[in-house]
C-alpha positions in Angstrom: 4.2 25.2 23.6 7.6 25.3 21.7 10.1 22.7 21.6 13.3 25.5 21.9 14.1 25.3 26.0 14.1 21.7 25.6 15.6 20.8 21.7 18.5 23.9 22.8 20.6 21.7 25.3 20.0 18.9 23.5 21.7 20.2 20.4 24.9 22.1 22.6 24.9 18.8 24.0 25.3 16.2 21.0 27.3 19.3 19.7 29.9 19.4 22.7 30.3 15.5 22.5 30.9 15.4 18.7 33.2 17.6 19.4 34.9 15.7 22.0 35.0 12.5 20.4 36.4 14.0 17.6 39.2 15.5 19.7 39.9 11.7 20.8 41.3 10.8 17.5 44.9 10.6 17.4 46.1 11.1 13.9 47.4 7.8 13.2 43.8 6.3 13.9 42.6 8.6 10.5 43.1 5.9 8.3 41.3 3.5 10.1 38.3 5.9 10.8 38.5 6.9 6.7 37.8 4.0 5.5 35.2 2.7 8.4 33.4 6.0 7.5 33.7 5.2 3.9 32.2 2.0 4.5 29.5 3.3 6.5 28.1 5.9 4.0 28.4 3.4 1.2 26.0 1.5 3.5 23.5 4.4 4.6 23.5 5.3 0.7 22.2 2.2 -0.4 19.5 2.2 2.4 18.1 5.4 1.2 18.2 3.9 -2.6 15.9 1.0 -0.9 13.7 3.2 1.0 13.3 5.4 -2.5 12.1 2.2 -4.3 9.6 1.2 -1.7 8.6 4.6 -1.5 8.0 5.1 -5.1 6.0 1.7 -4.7 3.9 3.0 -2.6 3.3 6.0 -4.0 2.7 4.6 -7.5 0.2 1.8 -5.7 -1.6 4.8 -3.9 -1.7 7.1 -7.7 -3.5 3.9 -8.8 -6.0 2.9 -6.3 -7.4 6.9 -6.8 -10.3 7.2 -9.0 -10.4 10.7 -9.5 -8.0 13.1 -11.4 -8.4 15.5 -7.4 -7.6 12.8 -5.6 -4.5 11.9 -7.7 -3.5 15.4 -7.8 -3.9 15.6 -4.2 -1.7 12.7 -3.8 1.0 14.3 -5.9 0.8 17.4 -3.7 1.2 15.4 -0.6 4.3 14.0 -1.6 5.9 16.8 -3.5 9.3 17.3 -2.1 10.0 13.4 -2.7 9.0 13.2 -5.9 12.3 15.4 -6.8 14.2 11.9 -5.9 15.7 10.4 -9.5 14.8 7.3 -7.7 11.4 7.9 -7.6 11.3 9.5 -10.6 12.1 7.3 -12.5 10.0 5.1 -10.8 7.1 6.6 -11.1 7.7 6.6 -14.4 8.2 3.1 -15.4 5.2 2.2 -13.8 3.2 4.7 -15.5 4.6 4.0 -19.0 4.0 0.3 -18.6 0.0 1.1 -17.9 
């Protein structure tokens, strides 16, 4: 069973209200809505840092608690597309240089 009949109106529907909300804006709110935005990325951005650091936590507790160079490499393949993260990287890393 696919997700497309049901995902379809969902996404003309959060579309078609982005849409109108953004129409709302009058042009001397902009400023306002600048800055509150600017504030608000700032914010998400250094959420993501945290959840790259307790990520790379786990990941690095998990690479150590497997006894076999399969199971390790398994691990790494699991996460693959995350460990492109700097963050994570460089976490990795540190904890593996300190060992």
């Amino acid at each position: 069973m696919t997700s497309a009949p049901f995902s379809e109106p969902v996404h003309k529907f959060l579309y078609s209200s982005a849409v109108a909300s953004t129409r709302s804006f009058h042009p001397t709110f902009f400023p306002f809505f600048i800055s509150s935005f600017q504030a608000d990325y700032a914010q998400f951005k250094e959420q993501v840092k945290e959840l790259d650091r307790r990520l790379a936590s786990l990941i690095a507790l998990a690479f150590d608690d497997r006894a076999t160079v399969t199971g390790r490499f398994k691990l790494l393949d699991a996460f693959e597309g995350l460990l492109d993260r700097g963050i994570i990287q460089d976490e990795l890393e540190v904890r593996q240089s300190n060992e």
